[in-house]
C-alpha positions in Angstrom: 88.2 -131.0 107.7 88.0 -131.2 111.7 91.5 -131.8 113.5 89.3 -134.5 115.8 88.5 -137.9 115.5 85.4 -139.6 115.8 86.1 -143.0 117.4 88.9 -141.5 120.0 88.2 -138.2 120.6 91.8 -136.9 119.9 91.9 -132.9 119.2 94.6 -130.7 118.3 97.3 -130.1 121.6 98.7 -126.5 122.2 102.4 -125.2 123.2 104.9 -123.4 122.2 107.7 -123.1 119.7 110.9 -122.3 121.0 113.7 -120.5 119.0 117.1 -120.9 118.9 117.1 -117.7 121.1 114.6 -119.5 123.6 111.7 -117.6 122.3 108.3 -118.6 122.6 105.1 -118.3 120.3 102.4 -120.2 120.3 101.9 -123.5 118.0 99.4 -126.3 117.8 99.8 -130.2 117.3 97.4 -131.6 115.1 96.3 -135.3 115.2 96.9 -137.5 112.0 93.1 -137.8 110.8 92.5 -139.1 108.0 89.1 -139.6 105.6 88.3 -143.0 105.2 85.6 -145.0 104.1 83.8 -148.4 105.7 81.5 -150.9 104.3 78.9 -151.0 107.1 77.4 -154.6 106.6 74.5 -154.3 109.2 73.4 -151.0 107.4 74.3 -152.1 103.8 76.3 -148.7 103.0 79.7 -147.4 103.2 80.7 -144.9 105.8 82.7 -142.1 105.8 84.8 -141.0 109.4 87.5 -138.7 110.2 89.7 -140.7 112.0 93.3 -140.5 113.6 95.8 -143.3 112.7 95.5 -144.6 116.1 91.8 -145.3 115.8 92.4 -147.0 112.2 94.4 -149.4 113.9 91.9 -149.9 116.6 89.3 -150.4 113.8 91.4 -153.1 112.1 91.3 -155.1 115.4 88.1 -154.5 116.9 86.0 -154.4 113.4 83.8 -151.8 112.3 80.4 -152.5 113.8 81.6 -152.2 116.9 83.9 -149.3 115.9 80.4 -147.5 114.8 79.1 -148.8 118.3 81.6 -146.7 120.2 81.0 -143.7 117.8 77.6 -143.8 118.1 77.7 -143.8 122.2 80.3 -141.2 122.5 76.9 -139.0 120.7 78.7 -138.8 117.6 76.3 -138.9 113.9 77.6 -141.8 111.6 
């Protein structure tokens, strides 16, 4: 599964890990996505998006056709 979210956008961040001894290698920070699945009235089937936790909040309060809305415009398939 892709480390990005459909509704936000949000990708993995890079930096670094730091020892005790202050040295560096290189680490990544992955987004919490999750797999979840929608009823999509308008459509009359479920749908199934990769999305962070943020964005299942933002679903909750904005609803999911106009979460699918803002997919769809960013160019994303639903």
């Amino acid at each position: 599964m892709s480390a990005r979210c459909q509704l936000t956008g949000a990708k993995p961040g890079f930096g670094n890990r730091i020892s005790h001894s202050h040295r560096r290698t290189s680490r990544r920070f992955d987004p919490n996505v999750q797999r979840k699945r929608y009823w999509l009235a308008s459509e009359g089937r479920h749908v199934r998006l990769v999305l962070s936790a943020k964005a299942i909040k933002t679903v909750d309060v904005i609803g999911i056709e106009a979460a699918v809305a803002r997919i769809r415009a960013r160019g994303v398939k639903v």
